[in-house]
C-alpha positions as CSV (number, residue, x, y, z in Angstrom):
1,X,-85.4,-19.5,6.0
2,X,-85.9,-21.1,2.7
3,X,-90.0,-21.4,2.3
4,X,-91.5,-23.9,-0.4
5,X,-95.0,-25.0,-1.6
6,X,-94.7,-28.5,-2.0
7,X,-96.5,-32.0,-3.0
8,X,-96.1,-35.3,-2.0
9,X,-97.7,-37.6,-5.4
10,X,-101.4,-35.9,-5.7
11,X,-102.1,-34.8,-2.4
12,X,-102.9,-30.3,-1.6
13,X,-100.4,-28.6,-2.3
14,X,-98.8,-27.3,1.3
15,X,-96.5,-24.6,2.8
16,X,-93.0,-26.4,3.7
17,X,-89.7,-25.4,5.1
18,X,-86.8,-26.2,3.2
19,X,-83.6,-27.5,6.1
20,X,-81.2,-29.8,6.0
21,X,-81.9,-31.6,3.1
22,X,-85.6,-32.2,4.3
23,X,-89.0,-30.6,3.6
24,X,-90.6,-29.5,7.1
25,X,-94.5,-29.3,6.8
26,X,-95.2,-26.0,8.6
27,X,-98.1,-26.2,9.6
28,X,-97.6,-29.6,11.5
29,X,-94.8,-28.6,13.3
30,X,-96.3,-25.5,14.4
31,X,-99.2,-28.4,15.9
32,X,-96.4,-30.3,17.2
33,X,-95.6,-27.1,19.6
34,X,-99.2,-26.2,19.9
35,X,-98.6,-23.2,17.7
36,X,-101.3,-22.9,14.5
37,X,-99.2,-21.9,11.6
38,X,-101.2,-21.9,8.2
39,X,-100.6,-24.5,5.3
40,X,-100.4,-22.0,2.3
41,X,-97.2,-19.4,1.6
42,X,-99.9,-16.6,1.1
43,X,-101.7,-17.5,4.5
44,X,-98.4,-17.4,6.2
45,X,-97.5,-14.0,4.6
46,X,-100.3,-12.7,5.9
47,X,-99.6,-12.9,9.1
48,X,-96.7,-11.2,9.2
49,X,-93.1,-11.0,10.8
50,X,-94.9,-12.4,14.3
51,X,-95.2,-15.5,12.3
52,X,-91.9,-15.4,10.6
53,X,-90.5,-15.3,13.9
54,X,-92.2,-17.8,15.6
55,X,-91.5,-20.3,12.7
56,X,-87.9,-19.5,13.1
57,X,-87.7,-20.4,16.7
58,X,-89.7,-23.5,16.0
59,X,-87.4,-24.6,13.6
60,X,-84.0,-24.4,15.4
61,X,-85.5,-26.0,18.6
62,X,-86.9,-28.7,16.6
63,X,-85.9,-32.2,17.8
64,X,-85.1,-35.2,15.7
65,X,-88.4,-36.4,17.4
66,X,-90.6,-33.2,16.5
67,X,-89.7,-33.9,12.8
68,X,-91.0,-37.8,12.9
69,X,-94.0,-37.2,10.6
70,X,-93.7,-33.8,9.9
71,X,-90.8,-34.0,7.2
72,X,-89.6,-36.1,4.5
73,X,-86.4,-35.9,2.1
74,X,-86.4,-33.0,0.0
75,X,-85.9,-35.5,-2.7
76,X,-89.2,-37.1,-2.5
77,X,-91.4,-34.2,-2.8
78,X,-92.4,-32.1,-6.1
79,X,-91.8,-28.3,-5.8
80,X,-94.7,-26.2,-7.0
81,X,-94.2,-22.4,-7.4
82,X,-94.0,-20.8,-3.9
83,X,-96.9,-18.5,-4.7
84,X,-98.6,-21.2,-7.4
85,X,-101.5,-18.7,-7.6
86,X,-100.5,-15.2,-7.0
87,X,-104.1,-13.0,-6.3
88,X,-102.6,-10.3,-8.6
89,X,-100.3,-10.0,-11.6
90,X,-96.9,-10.1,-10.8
91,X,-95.2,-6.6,-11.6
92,X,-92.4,-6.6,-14.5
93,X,-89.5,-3.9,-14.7
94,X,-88.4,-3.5,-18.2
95,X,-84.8,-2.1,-19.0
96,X,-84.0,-2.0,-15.6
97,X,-79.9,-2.9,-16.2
98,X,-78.0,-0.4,-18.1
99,X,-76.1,-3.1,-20.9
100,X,-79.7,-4.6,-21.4
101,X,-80.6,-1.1,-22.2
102,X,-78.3,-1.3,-25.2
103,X,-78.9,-4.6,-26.4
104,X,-82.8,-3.9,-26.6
105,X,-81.7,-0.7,-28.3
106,X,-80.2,-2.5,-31.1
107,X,-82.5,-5.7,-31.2
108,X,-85.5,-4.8,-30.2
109,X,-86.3,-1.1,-31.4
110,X,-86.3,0.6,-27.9
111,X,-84.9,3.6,-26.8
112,X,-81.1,3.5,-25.9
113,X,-82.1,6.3,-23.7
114,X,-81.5,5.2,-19.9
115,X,-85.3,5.4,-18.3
116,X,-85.6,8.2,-15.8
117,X,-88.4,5.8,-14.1
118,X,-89.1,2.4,-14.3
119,X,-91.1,0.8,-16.8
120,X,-93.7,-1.5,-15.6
121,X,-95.5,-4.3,-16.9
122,X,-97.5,-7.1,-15.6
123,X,-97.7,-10.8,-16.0
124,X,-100.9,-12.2,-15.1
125,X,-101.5,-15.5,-12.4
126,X,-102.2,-17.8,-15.3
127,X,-98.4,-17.3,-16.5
128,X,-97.3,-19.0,-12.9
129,X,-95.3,-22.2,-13.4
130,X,-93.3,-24.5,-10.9
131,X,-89.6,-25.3,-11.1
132,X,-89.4,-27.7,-13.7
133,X,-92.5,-27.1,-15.0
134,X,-92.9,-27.1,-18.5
135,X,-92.4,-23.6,-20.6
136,X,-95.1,-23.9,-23.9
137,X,-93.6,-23.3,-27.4
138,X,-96.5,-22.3,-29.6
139,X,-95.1,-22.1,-33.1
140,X,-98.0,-20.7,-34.2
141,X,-97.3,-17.7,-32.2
142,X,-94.1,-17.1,-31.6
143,X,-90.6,-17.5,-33.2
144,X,-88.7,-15.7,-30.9
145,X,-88.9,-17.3,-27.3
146,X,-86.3,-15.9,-24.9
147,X,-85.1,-15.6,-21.7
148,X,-85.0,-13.5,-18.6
149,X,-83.4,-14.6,-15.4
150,X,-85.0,-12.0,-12.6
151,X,-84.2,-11.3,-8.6
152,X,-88.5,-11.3,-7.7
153,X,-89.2,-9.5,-4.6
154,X,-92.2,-10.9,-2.3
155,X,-94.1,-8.2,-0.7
156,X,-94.8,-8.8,3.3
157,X,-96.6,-5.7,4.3
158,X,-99.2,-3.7,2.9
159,X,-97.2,-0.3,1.5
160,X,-98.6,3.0,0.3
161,X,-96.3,5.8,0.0
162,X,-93.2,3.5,1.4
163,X,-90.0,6.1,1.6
164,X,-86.7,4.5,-0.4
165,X,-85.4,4.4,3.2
166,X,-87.8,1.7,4.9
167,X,-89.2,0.3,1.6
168,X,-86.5,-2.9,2.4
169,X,-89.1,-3.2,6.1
170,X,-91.6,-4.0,3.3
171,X,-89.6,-7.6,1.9
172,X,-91.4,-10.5,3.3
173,X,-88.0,-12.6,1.0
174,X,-87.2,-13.1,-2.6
175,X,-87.0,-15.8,-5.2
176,X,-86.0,-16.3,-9.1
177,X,-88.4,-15.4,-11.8
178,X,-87.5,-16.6,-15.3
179,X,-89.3,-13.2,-17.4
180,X,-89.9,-15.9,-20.6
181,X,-90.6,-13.3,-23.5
182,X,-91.9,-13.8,-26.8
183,X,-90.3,-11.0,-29.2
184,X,-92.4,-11.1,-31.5
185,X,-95.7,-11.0,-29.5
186,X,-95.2,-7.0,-28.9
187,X,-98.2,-5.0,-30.0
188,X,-98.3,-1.6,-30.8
189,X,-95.4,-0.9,-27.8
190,X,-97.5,-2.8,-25.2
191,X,-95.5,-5.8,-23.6
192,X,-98.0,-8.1,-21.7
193,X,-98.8,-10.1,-24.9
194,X,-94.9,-10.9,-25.2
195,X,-94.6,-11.6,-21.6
196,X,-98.0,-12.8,-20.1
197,X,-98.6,-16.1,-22.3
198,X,-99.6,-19.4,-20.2
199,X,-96.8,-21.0,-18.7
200,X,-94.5,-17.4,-19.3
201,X,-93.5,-17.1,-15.2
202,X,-91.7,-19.7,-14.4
203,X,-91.1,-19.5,-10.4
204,X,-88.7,-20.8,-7.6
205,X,-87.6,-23.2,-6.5
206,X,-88.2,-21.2,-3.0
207,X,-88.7,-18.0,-1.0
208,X,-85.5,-17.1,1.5
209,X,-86.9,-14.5,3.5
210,X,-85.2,-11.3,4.1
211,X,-83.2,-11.5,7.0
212,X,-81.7,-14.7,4.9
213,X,-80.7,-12.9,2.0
214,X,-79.5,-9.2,3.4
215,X,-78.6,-6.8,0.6
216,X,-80.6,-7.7,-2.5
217,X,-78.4,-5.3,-4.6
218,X,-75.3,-7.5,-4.7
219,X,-76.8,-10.8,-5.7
220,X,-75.1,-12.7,-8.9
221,X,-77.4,-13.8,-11.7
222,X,-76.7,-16.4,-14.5
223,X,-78.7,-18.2,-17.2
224,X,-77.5,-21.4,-19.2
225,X,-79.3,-22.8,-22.0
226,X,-78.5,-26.5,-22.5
227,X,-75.7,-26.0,-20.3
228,X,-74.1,-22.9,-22.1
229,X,-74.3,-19.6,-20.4
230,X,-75.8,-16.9,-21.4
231,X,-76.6,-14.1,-18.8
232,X,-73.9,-13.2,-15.8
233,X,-75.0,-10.1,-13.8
234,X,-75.3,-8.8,-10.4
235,X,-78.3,-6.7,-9.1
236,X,-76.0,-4.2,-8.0
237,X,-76.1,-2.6,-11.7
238,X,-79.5,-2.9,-11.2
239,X,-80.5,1.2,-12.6
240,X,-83.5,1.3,-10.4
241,X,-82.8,-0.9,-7.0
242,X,-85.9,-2.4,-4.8
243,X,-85.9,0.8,-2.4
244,X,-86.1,2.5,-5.5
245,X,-89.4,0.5,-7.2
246,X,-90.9,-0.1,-4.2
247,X,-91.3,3.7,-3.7
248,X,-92.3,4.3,-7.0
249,X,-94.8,1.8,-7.5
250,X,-96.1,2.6,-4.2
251,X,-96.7,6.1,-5.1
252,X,-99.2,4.9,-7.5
253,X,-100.7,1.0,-6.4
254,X,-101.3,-0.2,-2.8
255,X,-98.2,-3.1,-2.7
256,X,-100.0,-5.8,-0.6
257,X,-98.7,-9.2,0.6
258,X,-97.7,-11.3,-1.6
259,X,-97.2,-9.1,-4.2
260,X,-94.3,-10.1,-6.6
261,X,-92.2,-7.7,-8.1
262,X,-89.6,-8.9,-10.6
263,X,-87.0,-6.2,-11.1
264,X,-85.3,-6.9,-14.5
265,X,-82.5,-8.9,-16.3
266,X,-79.6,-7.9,-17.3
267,X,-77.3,-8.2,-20.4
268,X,-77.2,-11.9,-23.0
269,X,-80.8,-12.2,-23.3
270,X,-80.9,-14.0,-27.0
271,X,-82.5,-11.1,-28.7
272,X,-79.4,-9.1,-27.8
273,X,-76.6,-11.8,-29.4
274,X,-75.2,-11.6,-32.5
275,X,-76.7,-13.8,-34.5
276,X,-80.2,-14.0,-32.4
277,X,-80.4,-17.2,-30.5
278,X,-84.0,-18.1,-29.1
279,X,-85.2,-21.5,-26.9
280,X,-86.9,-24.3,-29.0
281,X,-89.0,-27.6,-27.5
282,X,-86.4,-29.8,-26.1
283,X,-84.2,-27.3,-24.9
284,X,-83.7,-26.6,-21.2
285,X,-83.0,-23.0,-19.3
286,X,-81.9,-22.9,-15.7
287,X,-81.7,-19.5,-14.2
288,X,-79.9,-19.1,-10.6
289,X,-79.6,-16.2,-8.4
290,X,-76.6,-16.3,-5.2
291,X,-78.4,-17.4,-2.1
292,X,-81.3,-18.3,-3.5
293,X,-81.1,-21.1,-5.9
294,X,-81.7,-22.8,-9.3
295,X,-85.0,-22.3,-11.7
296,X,-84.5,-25.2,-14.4
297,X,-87.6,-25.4,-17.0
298,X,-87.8,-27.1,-19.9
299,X,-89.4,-26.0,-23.3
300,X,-92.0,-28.5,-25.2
301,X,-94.0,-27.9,-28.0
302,X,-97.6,-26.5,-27.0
C-alpha cells in the first residue's frame, strides 16, 4: 500500500491511501466498515501490522459506493511529508556506497578507507519538508548546497538487539529522503550542521509498506537537477544493507515506530564532479527511488 499525509486547501492534515489515481481518507473508510483506524501516519504505525492488515482488506473490498465521500482525485489534494513531524531525528548513514566513498575521498577530505561500521548522523524534525516543498538557500551560510537522493526506512516495531536475520520483521515501509547537504557547514568533523538546516529533509511523496516493496536491496536510485541527471545507483551496492543498520543501531538505541532511517546515497553527488556543481534558488532536484516514486523540491533564496 502506498500511505500519504495529505491536505485538502487548509484543512488538518490527515492519513490517506494512495489507489487508483485517488486519495482514500483512512480513517473514514475504516467508519464506513465500522472499523476505527486513526487519521495520522504515526497513529496508524502504532498500531501495528493488525492494522496494516485490516486496512488492506478494507481497501480491496471497497465499493465504488464506500469511496463516495471518503476519496477525492489525487490531483486535488497537496501532499505533506508522510511523517510531517517525526518525534525523533531521523538517522543519517554517511559513506554507506562504496564509489561515494571515493568521491568524498577526493572532495570532501574523508577517509577513502571503506567504514568497517556505519557512520551515523542525525537530522532533526525541523529539517522535515513535503514534496515540493521549498528547499532554503541561505547565501549567507552556505555556498555549497548539494544533493542526496536516499532509500529511508520507516521503523514499525519497537527493536532492541534485532538479529540481521529478522531486522526486515521490523519495516513498517520505506519512502525517498532527499539528504540536502551543505559542504561547507562541516564543523570540526561533526555533520549535523551541514545536514540538519531548516528545510534540509525533504520527504515523500509516500510510504509503500513492506510487503509492497520486497527486497530493499535491489531498488534503483536517480537524481536530476533541472532535468539533467546526476546520481544512478541501486541499494544493492549499498556497503551496509538495512538488516545490517538496523542491527547495529539497535545494539546501541531503542528503534521505535516511526523511526526513519535514511541509509545513504550513492555516487554523482555535486561535491564529487569535476568541476563541483552545487543547487542555486531557481533550480529544481527530483530524486526517485523504483517502486516508490518521485521527490521534486525546488530551491529559493531564504
Amino acid at each position: 500500500m502506498r500511505l500519504a499525509t495529505y491536505r485538502i486547501g487548509q484543512e488538518t492534515a490527515r492519513l490517506g491511501l494512495l489507489k487508483d489515481g485517488l486519495c482514500i481518507d483512512v480513517a473514514l473508510l475504516g467508519a464506513r466498515q465500522g472499523v476505527a483506524f486513526p487519521s495520522t501516519m504515526l497513529e496508524f504505525i502504532d498500531l501495528g501490522p493488525v492494522a496494516l492488515k485490516a486496512l488492506g482488506a478494507l481497501a480491496t473490498g471497497a465499493t465504488p459506493g464506500d469511496l463516495v465521500g471518503a476519496s477525492v482525485p489525487e490531483g486535488n489534494v497537496t501532499l505533506l511529508a508522510p511523517i510531517p513531524r517525526p518525534r525523533k531525528n531521523i538517522f543519517g548513514i554517511g559513506l554507506n556506497y562504496t564509489e561515494h566513498v571515493a568521491e568524498s575521498a577526493r572532495s570532501l577530505d574523508t577517509s577513502a578507507s571503506l567504514p568497517q561500521e556505519p557512520v551515523i548522523f542525525s537530522k532533526p524534525p525541523t529539517a522535515v519538508i513535503a514534496w515540493n516543498g521549498s528547499i532554503r538557500h541561505n547565501a549567507e551560510v552556505t555556498q555549497q548546497l548539494d544533493w542526496e537522493c536516499e532509500l529511508a526506512v520507516v521503523i514499525g516495531s519497537t527493536a532492541k538487539n534485532v538479529s540481521k536475520e529478522t531486522a526486515l520483521d521490523y519495516v513498517f515501509g520505506y519512502t525517498v529522503i532527499n539528504d540536502i547537504s551543505a559542504r561547507d557547514c562541516r564543523r570540526a568533523g561533526q555533520w549535523i550542521v551541514s545536514k540538519g538546516q531548516d528545510t534540509f529533509a525533504p520527504m515523500g511523496p509516500a510510504i509503500v509498506t513492506a510487503d509492497e516493496i520486497g527486497d530493499p536491496h535491489n531498488l534503483q536510485l536517480t537524481t536530476f537537477v533541472n532535468g539533467v541527471e546526476k546520481q544512478n545507483g541501486n541499494t544493492k551496492f549499498m556497503l551496509f544493507n538495512v538488516n545490517d543498520l538496523l542491527a547495529d543501531i539497535s545494539t546501541v538505541m531503542t528503534l521505535e515506530p516511526g523511526d526513519i532511517i535514511a541509509t545513504g546515497t550513492p555516487v554523482g553527488v555535486g561535491a564529487g564532479r569535476e568541476p563541483q556543481e552545487f543547487m542555486w534558488p531557481g533550480d529544481v532536484v527530483e530524486c526517485t527511488i523504483e517502486k516508490i516514486g518521485t521527490l521534486r523540491n525546488p530551491i529559493v533564496k531564504a
